[in-house]
N, C-alpha and C positions, 0 to 999 in steps of 0.2 A: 577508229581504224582497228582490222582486226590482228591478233597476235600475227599470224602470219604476214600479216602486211605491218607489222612492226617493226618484225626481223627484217624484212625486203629493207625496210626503212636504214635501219642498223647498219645492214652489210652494206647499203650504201655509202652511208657515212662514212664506213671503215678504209672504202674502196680511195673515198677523197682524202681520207686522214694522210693514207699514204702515197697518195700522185700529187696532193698538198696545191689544186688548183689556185692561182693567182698571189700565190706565194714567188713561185719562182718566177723568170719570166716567160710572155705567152709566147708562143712557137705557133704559127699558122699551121704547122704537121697536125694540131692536136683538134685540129677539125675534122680531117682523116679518122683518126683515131674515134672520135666521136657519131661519128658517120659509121663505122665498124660498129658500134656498140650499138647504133639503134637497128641496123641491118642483123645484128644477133639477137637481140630481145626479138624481133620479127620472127626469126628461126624458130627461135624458143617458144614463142607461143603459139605458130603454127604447129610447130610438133606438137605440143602437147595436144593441139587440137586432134590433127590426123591421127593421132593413138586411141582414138574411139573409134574409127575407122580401116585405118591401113594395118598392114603387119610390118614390121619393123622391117625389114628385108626392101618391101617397098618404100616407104618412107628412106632409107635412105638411098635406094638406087634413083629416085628420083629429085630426090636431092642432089648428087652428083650428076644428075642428066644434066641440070637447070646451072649449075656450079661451073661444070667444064668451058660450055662455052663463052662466061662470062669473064671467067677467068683467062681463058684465049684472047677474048677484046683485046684486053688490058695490056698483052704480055709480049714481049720481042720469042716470035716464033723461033727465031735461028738460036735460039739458047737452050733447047733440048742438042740440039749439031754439036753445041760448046760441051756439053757431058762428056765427061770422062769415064774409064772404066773405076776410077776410085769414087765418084759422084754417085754411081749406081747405089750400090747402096744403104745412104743417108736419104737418098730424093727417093728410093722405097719405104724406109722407115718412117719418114713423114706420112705418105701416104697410108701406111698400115695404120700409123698412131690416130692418126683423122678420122680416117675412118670407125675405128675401135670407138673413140672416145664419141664419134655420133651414132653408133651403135647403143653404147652404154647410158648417152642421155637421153637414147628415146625409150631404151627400155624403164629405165627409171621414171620417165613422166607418164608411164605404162603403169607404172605400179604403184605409183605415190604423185601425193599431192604437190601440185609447183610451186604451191608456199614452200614444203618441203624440201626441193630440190636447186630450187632457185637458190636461198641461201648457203644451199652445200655448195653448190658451182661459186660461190664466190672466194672462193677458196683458194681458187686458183692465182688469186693478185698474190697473197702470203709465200704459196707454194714457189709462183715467178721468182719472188725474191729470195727466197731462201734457195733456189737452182742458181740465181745470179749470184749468189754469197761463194754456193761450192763451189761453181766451175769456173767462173769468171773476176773472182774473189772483189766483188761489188760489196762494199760493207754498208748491208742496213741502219741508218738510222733510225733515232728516235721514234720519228711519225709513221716508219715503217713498224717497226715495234707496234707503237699504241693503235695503230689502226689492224695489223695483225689480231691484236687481244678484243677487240671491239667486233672483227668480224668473227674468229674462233666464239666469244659468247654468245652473239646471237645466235651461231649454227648449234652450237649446245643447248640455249634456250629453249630453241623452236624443238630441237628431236626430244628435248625432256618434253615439252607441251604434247610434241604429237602422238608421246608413249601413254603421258597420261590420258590423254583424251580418248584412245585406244583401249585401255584398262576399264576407264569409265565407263564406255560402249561397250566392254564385255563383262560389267561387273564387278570386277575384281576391286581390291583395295590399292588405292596410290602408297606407295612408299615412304 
């Protein structure tokens, strides 16, 4: 396996350390949840792909083309009616934030490697909990902890490898 798919490997692990599957008990929700994840690696690798192709502009207006209406299926239409003028804007912020952050991953699979990028996004399970700690005063455990430190190394690992391998390619001497 290569380093980069070692990290992938890693942050996986890190990912289970701290959702600690078949430890707790199963919850059929978590086929949902699983279903979400392989509908996102799909994203992810089509982006990456389109970014030898598209401009980021496009990639994602048609990503939201493809998005709205599937999300409409799904959804009790008289709940936009239920908004309020205090609703407004949080149900904006979402939007800008979504937006923003699929702006930002595609320009990043634009400029670097998805071994690269991949492991940084996994970042976000650590981050989730550590927003549920402040705001919601959810105190992380242990397994959140150690899986925290397992995915934080790999994404260190991999950006030391990919600085070195960059050095390499330009000559220079490693550190």
């Amino acid at each position: 396996m290569s380093g980069g798919g070692t990290v992938v490997v890693l942050g996986l692990i890190g990912v289970l350390v701290i959702l600690r599957p078949g430890i707790a008990s199963f919850n059929p929700a978590v086929l949902l949840v699983l279903t979400a994840a392989f509908g996102y690696a799909i994203t992810m690798i089509t982006t990456k792909q389109l970014t030898a192709t598209e401009t980021t502009f496009g990639i994602i207006f048609w990503m939201m083309a493809i998005q709205l209406p599937i999300s409409l299926a799904g959804s009790d239409l008289a709940s936009f009616a239920r908004l309020t003028p205090i609703d407004i804007l949080p149900v904006l912020g979402v939007g800008i934030a979504g937006t923003t952050s699929h702006y930002c991953l595609t320009n990043a699979f634009r400029s670097g490697d998805a071994t690269v990028v991949v492991p940084i996004d996994f970042m976000r399970v650590p981050l989730i909990a550590l927003v549920g700690w402040a705001l919601y005063n959810e105190k992380p455990d242990i397994f959140v902890l150690l899986g925290t430190l397992i995915i934080a190394g790999s994404v260190i690992w991999n950006l030391r490898a990919e600085s070195a391998g960059m050095r390499r390619a330009a000559g220079s001497p490693s550190p």
